[in-house]
C-alpha positions in Angstrom: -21.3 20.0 20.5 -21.8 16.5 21.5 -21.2 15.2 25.1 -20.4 12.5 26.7 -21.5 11.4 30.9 -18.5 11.1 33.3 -19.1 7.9 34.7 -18.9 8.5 38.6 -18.1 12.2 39.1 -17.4 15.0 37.5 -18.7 17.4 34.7 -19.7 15.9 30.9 -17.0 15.8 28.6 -17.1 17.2 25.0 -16.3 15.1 22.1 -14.9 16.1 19.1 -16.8 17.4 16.2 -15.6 15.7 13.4 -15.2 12.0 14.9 -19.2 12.3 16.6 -20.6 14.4 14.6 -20.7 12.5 11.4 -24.0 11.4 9.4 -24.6 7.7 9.9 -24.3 6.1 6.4 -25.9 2.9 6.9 -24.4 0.8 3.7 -20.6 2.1 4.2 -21.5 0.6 7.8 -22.6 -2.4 7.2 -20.0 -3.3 4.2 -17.6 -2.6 6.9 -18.7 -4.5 9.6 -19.6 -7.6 7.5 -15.6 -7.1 6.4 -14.6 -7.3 10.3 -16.7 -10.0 10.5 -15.2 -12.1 8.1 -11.4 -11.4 8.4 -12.1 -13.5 12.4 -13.1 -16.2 10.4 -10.9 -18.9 10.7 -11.4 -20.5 7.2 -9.9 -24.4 8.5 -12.8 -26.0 7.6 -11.5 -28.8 5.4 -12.9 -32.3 3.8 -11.7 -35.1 2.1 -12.1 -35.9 -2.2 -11.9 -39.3 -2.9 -8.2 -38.8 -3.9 -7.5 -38.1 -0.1 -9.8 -40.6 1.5 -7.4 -43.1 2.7 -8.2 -46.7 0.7 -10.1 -48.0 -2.4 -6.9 -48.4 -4.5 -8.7 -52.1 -5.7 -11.7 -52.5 -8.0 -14.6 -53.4 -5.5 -15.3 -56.5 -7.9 -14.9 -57.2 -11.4 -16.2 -55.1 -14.8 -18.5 -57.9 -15.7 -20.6 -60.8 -14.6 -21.9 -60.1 -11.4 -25.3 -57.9 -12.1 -24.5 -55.1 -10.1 -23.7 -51.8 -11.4 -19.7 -50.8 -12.0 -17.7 -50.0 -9.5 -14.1 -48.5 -9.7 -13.1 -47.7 -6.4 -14.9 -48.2 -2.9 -13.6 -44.2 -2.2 -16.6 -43.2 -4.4 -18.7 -40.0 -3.2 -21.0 -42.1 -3.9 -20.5 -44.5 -1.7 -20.2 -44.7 2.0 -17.3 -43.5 3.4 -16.3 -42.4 -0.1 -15.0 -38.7 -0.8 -16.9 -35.5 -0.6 -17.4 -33.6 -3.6 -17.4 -29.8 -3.7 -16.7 -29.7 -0.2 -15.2 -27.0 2.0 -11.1 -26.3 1.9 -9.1 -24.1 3.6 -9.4 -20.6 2.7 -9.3 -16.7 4.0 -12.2 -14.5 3.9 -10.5 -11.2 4.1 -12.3 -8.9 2.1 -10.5 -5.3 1.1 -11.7 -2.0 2.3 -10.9 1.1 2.1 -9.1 2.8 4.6 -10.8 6.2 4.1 -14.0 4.3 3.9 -13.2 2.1 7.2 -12.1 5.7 9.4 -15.9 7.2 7.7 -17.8 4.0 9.0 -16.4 4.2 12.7 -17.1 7.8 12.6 -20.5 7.1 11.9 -20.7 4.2 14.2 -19.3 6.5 16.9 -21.8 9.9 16.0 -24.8 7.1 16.0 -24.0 6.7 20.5 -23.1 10.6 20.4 -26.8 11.3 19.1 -28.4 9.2 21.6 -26.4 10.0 24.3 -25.3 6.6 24.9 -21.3 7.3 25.2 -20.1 7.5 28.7 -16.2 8.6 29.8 -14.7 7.1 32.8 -11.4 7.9 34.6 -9.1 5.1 34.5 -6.4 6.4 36.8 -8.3 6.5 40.1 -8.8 2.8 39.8 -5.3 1.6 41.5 -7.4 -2.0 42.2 -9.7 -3.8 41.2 -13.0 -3.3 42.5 -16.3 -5.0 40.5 -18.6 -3.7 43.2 -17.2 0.0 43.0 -17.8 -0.5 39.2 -21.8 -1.7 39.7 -22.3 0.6 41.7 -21.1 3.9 39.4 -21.9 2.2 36.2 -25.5 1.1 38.0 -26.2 5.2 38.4 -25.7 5.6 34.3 -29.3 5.2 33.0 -27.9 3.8 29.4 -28.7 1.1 27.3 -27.4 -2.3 27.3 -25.6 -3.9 27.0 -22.1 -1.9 27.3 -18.9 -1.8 26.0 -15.8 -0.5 27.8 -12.9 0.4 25.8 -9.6 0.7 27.5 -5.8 1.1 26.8 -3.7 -2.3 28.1 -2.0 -0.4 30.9 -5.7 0.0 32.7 -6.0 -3.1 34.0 -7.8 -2.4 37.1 -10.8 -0.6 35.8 -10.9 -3.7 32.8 -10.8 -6.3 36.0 -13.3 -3.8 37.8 -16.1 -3.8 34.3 -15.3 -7.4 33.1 -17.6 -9.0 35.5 -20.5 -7.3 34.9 -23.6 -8.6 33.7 -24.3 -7.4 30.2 -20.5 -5.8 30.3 -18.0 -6.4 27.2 -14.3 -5.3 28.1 -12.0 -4.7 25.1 -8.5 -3.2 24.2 -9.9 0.4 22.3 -6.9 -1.3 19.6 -9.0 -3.8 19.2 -12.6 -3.0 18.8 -14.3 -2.7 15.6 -16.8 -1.3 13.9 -19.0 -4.3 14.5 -18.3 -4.0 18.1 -19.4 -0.5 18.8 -22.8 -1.3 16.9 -23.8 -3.9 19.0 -23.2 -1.9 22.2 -26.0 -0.4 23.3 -23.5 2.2 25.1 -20.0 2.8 25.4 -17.5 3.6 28.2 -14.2 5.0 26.7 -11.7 5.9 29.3 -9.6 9.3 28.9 -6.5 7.7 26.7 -9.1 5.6 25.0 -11.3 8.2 23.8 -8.3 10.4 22.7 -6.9 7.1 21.0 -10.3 6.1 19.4 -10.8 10.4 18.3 -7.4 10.0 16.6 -7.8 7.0 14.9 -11.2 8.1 13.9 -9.9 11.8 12.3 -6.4 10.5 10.8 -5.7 11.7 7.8 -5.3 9.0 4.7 -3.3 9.3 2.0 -4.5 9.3 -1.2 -4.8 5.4 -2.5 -4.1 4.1 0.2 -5.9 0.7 1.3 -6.3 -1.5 4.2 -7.4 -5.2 4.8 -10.7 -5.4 7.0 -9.3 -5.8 11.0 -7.1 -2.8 10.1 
């Protein structure tokens, strides 16, 4: 049974089997991950053709007669200031996943810190205030790597205002992390409803074709 440190005081906490005891598959990881990855992108990148490029409704100069080459319009890609051609438009790079193969990656992103012992549980509800120098000092006694990633609910404010501060330190909604998230932490903090909230979401049974859009 894998276990995690209780960050400050207290005895180790066991984690469940099935959501950190997974084997890491590395490809359904990374096809996840690079899925994450590109559902933030905001795809407004945009440029002009030469039928938006304001101007160049005239002929430059006439067909024949002057020894240069033909010209039809001054808005030419060809020319400067002229249109782009193949250039980038607005678009979406949402790529599909699975949702049975999403919950499989983040329980084999999660068993990867279980096996090294990198997975750290901290008690939320004795931190009625903010305190960063309470929180360098407990986190400072965890010999784990870095950098870290805490993962709280949004009612813990004060132990996210207490973490967010610290060097090497990444503070994030457990809602809101992803895959891609937990495998550039070199540790991770869950706090109690976090941990239960991340297990869940982890175990959850899917129904059978169902599907889900990366950022699920």
């Amino acid at each position: 049974m894998a276990e995690a440190t209780r960050i400050g005081a207290g005895s180790p906490v066991e984690l469940d089997e099935e959501a950190f005891g997974a084997h890491f598959n590395m490809p359904l990881v990374h096809e996840s991950a690079m899925a994450e990855l590109a559902a933030r992108r905001q795809g407004t990148h945009a440029t002009k053709t030469r039928g938006m490029v304001r101007g160049g409704g005239a002929k430059p100069w006439r067909q024949k007669g002057t020894g240069r080459a033909r010209a039809g319009s001054s808005r030419s890609p060809i020319w400067k200031g002229g249109g782009t051609v193949f250039g980038p438009q607005p678009r979406h790079y949402t790529v599909k996943v699975n949702r049975k193969a999403r919950r499989a990656a983040l329980r084999s992103a999660l068993s990867v810190h279980a096996d090294r012992s990198s997975v750290g549980v901290i008690d939320a509800g004795s931190w009625d205030s903010p305190s960063t120098k309470r929180a360098s000092e407990e986190f400072g006694k965890w010999e784990a790597p870095r950098p870290a990633l805490l993962l709280v609910t949004e009612e813990e404010s004060g132990v996210a205002l207490s973490f967010r501060n610290l060097t090497d330190t990444k503070v994030l909604p457990v809602d809101n992390a992803g895959i891609s998230d937990i495998m550039r932490a070199g540790s991770i903090i869950f706090s109690d409803a976090a941990l239960v909230s991340i297990t869940e979401r982890a175990t959850k049974p899917v129904r059978a074709g169902s599907t889900a859009e990366a950022g699920e």
